[in-house]
ZAMIKOL-139055 format. One record per atom (N, C-alpha, C): residue in one letter; y, x, z. Coordinates in steps of 0.1 Angstrom, whole numbers, plus 5000, padded with zeros to 4 digits. Layout:
AYXZ ...
END
This chain:
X655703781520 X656803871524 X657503931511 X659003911511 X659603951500 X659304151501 X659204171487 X659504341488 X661104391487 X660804491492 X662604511495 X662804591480 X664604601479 X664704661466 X664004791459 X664204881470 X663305031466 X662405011462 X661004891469 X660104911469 X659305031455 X660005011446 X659005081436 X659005201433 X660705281440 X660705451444 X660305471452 X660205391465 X659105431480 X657605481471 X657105341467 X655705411463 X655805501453 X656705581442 X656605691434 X656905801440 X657105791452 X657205931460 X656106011458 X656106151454 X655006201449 X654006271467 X653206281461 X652406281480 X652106421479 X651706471490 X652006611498 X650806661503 X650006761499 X648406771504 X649006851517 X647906771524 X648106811543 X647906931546 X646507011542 X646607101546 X646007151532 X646907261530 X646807381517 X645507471524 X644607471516 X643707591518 X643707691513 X644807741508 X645107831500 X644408031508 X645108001520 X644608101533 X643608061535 X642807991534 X641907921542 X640108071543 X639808061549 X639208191551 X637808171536 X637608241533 X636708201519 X635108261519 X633908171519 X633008291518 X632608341510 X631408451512 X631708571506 X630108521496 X630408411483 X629208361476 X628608451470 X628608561465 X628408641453 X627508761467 X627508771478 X626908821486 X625708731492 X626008601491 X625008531492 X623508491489 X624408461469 X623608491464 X622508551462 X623108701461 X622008821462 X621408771477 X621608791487 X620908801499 X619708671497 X620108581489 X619108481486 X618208521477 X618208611467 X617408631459 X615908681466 X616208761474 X614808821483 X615008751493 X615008621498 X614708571509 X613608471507 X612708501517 X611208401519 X611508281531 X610808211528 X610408081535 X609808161548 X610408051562 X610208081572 X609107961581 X610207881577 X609307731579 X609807571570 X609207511572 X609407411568 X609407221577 X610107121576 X609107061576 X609406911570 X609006811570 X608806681561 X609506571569 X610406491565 X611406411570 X610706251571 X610206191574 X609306061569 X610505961567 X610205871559 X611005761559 X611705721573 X612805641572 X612805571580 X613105631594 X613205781592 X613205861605 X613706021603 X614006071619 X615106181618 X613906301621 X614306441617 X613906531627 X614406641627 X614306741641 X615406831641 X614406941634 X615307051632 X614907191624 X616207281631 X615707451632 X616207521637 X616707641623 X618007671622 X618307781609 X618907901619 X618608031619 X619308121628 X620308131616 X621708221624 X622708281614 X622908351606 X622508341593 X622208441582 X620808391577 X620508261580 X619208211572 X620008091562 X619008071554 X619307931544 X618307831545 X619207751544 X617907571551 X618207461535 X617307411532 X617507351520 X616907231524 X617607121521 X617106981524 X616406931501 X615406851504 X615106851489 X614606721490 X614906711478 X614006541474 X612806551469 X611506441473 X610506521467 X609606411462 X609806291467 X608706131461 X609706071450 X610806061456 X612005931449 X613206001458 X613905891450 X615905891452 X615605871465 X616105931475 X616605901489 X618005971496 X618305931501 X619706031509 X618906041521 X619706141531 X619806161546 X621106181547 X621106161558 X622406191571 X622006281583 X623006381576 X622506481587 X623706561598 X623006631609 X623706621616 X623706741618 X624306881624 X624506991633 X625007011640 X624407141646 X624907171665 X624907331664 X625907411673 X625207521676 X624507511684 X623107561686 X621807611686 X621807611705 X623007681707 X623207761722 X624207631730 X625007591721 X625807471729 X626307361723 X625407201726 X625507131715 X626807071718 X627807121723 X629507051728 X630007121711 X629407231705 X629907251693 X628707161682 X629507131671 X629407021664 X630007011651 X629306981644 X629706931628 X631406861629 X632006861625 X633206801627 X633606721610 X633006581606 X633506591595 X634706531588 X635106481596 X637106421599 X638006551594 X637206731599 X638606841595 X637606871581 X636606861579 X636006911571 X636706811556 X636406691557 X637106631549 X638706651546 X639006681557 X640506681551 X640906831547 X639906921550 X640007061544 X639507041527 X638406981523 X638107001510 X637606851506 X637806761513 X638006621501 X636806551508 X636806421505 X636106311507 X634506391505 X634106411495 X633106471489 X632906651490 X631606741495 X631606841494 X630606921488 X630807031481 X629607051473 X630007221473 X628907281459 X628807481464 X630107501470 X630007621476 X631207661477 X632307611491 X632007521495 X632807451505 X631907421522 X632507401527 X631807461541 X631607331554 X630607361559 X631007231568 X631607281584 X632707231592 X633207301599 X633407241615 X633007331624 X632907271636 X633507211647 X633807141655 X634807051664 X635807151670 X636807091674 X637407171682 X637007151695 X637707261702 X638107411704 X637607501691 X636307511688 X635507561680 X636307621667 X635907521660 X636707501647 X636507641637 X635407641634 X634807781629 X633607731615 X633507791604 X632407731597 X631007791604 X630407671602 X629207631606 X628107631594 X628307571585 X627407591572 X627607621559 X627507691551 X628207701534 X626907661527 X627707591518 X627007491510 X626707621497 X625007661494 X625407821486 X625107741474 X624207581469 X623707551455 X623407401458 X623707351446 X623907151447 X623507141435 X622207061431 X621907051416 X622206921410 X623306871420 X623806731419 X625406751418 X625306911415 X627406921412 X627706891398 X626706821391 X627206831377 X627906691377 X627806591390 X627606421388 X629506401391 X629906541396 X631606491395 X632106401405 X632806321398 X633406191404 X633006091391 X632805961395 X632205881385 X633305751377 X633305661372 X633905581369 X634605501374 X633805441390 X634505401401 X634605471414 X634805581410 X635905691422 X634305741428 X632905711419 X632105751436 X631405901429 X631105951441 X630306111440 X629606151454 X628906241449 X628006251459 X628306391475 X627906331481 X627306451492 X629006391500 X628906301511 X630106281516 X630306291528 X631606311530 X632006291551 X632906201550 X632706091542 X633605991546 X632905891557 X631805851554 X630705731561 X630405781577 X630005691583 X629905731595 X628205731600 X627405711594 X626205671594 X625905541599 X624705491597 X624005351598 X624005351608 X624405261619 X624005231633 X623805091636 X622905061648 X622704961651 X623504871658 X625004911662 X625704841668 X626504771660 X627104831650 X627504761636 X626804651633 X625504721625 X624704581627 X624404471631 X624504531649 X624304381660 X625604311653 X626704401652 X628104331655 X628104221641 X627804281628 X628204171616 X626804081612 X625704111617 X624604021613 X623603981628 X624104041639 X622804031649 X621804121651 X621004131659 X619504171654 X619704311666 X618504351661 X618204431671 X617204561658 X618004661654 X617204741641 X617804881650 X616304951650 X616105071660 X615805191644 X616005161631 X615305281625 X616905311616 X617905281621 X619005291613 X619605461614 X620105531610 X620205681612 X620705761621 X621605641631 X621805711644 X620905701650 X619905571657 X619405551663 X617605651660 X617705701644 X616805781639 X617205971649 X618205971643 X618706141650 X618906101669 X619106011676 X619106021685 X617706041693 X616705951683 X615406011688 X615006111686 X615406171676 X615106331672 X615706421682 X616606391688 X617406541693 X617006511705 X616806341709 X616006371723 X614606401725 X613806431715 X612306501712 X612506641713 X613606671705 X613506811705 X613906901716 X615106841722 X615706871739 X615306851752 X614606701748 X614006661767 X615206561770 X616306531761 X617306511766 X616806321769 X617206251781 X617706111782 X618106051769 X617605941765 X618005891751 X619805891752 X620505831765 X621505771767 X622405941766 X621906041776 X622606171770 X622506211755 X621206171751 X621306291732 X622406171728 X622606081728 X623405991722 X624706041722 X625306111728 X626606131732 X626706251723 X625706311721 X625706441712 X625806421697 X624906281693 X625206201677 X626806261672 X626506281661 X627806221659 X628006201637 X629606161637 X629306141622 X628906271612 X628106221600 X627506321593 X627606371582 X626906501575 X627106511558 X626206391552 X626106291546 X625506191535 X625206291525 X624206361528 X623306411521 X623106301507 X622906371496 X622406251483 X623306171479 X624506131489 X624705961488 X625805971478 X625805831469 X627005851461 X627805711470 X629105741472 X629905671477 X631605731475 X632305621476 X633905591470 X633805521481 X635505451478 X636605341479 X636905261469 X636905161467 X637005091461 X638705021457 X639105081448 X640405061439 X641004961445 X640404791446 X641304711450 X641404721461 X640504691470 X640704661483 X640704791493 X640204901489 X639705001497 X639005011508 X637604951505 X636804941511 X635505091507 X634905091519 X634105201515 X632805171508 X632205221499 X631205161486 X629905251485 X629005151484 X627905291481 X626905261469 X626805361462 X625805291450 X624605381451 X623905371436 X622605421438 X622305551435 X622305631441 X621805801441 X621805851428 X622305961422 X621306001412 X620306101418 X620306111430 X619306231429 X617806181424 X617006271423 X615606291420 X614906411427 X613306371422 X612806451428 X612706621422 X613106711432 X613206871427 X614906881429 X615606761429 X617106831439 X617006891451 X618006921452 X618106951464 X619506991465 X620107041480 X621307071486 X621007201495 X621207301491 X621207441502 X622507491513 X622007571520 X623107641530 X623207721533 X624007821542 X623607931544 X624507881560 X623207951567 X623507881582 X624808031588 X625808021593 X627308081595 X626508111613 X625908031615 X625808031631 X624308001634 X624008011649 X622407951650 X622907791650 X621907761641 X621907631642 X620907521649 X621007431651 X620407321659 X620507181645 X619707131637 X620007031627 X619306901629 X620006821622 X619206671630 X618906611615 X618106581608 X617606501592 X617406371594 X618106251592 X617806141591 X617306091573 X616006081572 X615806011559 X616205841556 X617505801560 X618005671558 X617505581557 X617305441564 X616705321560 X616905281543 X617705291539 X618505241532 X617805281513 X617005421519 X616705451507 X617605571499 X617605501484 X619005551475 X620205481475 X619805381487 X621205321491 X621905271478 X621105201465 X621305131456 X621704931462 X621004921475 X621204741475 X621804761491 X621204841497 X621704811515 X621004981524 X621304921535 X621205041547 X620904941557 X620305031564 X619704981581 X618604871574 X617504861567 X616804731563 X615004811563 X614704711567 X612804741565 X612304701549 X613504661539 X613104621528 X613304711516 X614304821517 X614104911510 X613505041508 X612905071494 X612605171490 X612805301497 X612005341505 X612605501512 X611305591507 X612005721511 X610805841506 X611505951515 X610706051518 X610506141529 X611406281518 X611806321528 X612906431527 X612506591529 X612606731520 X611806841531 X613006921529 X612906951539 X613807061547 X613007181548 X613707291544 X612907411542 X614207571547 X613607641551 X614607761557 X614007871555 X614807941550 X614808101542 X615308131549 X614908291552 X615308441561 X615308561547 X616408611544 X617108731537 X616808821538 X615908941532 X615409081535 X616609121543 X615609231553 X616709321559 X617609431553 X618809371559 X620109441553 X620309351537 X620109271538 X620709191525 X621809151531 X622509101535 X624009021548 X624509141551 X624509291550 X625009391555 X626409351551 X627809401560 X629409341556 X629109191563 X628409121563 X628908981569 X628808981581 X629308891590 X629008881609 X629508721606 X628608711618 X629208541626 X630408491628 X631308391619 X632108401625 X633008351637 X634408411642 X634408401655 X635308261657 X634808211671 X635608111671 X637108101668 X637607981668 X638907971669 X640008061675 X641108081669 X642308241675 X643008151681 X642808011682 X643907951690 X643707981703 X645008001717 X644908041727 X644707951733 X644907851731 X644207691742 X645107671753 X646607741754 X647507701759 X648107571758 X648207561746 X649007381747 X650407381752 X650807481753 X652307491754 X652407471770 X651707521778 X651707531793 X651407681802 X651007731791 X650907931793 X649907961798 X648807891802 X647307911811 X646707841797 X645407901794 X644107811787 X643407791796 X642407671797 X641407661805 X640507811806 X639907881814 X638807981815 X639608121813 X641308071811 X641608261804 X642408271821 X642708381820 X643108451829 X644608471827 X645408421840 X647108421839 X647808381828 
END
């Protein structure tokens, strides 16, 4: 196909970031902090290869996922605690603070919702940037390993891939019907992972972790949480995902509680101010 004359001012059009976060509500790190300094271990527990499990953070606790044998990622997932229809959302989260998220940036929940759900308070993997072929770590671009993909480009039948890992987790943890927790999955933070796009083609890319053992990724839970930890087939996701042939190592997840009155000035915060009219003058549940 011929290109038309413009073509080469169309694409120097300078591009327009979507949404400014300039208002964007900010938390309150330097309160965090401190509240972390005296906070003790509540519980813990150990992620095994190859497999998911859930862990509970109330609101004003910190949960820390860590590496502790070898390079591995997880894919993880959250819920509020009380109603799992609220949900990690990582589609607005990305497009609020970038392909990649690290201190300081928040992970934020589906609509109606649409409220932070987790702050990221310390990443001993924020020194790794962006790298030479566009990749960095801790992402919501990927959608997690599934086995339907897989059936779809190679066949087969692989049950340890990271959805099919967190679906058995959340239906252990709930009681729930495999076929109901499934509906509750959804896409995740890529814990560890370094991944891009790839310049020519724009394809999505994953290479080999730097993490090590003694990283880790912290949070500070905004809400009661409900969390789902898949330790990835895949490993450090240096050769492949969804495979019985790579390198994996177990993941710990760990959750801190803040002396009392350390969080004094902070509250939960509140859902969405939108009125859920929709330009019809009734929201569902409100009155007149």
């Amino acid at each position: 196909m011929t290109e038309p004359d413009d073509a080469a001012a169309r694409r120097a059009v300078a591009p327009v970031i979507c949404y400014p976060v300039e208002t964007l509500p900010q938390p309150d790190m330097a309160l965090f902090s401190a509240a972390r300094e005296g906070a003790v271990k509540v519980s813990e527990i150990m992620v095994p290869p190859r497999e998911a499990v859930c862990f509970h953070a109330e609101a004003g606790q910190f949960f820390r996922i860590s590496s502790v044998d070898g390079p591995q990622v997880g894919d993880l997932n959250l819920w509020n605690a009380a109603d799992l229809s609220e949900r990690f959302y990582s589609g607005k989260t990305r497009a609020l603070h970038g392909t990649h998220i690290t201190r300081g940036q928040r992970m934020w929940s589906c609509l109606p919702h649409l409220r932070p759900m987790a702050t990221i308070t310390s990443d001993t993997l924020e020194w790794y940037g962006v790298d030479g072929f566009g990749g960095s770590v801790h992402d919501v671009i990927g959608t997690r390993c599934d086995p339907y993909t897989g059936n779809l480009l190679a066949g087969g039948q692989y049950h340890h891939c990271c959805h099919s890992n967190l679906i058995r987790a959340l239906a252990d943890e709930t009681g729930l019907p495999l076929d109901e927790a499934e509906r509750h999955v959804h896409d995740v933070l890529n814990v560890f992972m370094c991944t891009g796009f790839t310049r020519d083609t724009g394809q999505y890319f994953m290479k080999a972790s730097p993490v090590r053992p003694g990283d880790h990724l912290e949070f500070f839970a905004e809400i009661d949480l409900l969390g789902a930890l898949s330790a990835c087939p895949g490993g450090d996701c240096s050769v492949q995902h969804s495979s019985d042939t790579a390198t994996c190592h177990p993941l710990l997840v760990e959750v801190f509680a803040p002396a009392p009155g350390a969080l004094n000035g902070w509250s939960v915060p509140p859902l969405n101010g939108y009125d859920r009219t929709h330009g019809r003058g009734t929201a569902p549940g409100r009155a007149g």
